[in-house]
N, C-alpha and C positions, 0 to 999 in steps of 0.2 A: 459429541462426536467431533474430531477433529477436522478440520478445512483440509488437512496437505494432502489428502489422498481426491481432494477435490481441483489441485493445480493442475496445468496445461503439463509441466513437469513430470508430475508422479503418473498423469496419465501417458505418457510419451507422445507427447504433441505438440510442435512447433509454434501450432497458431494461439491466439489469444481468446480463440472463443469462449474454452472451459472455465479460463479465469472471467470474463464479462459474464459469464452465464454464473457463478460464484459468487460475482457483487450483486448481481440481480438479487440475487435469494438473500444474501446479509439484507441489502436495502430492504428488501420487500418483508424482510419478519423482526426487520430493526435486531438484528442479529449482533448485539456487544460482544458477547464472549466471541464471536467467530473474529471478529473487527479485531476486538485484542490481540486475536491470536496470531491471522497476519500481520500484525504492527511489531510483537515479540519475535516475531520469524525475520525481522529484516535484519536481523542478529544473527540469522541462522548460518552456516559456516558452508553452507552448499549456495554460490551463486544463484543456482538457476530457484532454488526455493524464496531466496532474496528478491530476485527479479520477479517472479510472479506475485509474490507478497505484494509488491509494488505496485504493481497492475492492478492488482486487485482491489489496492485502498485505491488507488486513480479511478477506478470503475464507479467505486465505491463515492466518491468526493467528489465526481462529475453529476451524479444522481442527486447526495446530501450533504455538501460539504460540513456541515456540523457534524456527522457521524466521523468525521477524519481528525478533524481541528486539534482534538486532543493531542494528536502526536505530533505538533510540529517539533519538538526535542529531535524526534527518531527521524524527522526526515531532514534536518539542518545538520545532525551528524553525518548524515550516509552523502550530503554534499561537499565533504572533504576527502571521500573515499578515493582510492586508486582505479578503482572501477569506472570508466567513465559512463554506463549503461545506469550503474545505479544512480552518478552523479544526475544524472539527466532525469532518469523517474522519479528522484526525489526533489528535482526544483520541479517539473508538473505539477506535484504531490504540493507543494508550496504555492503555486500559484494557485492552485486551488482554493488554498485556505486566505489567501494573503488577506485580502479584505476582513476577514473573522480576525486574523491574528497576527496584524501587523506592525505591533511592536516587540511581541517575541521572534518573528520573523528579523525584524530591524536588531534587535540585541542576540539576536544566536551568531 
């Protein structure tokens, strides 16, 4: 089953609860495929799905940073973004991991 019908977004709500209440559930059943799938959405072409994606591994990376670490490609890209909301959720997303991966952090 797919995550996006589980963002703050799809559900029309402002706050961030649905997205924390989302990583809870990835963390707690070690959810990969869910994890992937927000990490492929930060591609996705609707801000606001990018933006909760984001939240989402932040939730996620605040709980297990190792369940994030994988992606630091995807969040050192989304740091040169024009967006500056993404810019920002993706260095959190970075500091998070920075300790785990801080020479791919150093060379991206």
């Amino acid at each position: 089953m797919s995550i996006l019908s589980k963002l703050a977004s799809a559900q029309g709500r402002k706050d961030e609860e649905p997205n924390k209440e989302l990583a809870r559930e990835l963390d707690a059943n070690n959810d990969i495929d869910g994890i992937r799938e927000a990490a492929e959405n930060l591609r996705n072409k609707d801000k606001r799905i990018q933006t909760d994606c984001l939240s989402v591994l932040e939730q996620v990376g605040l709980l297990e940073p190792e369940l994030i670490e994988d992606y630091v490609a995807d969040f050192i890209e989304l740091v040169f973004s024009r967006d500056n909301r993404l810019v920002w959720a993706a260095m959190i997303n970075l500091a998070l991991i920075a300790d785990r991966k801080p020479q791919e952090i150093f060379d991206g």
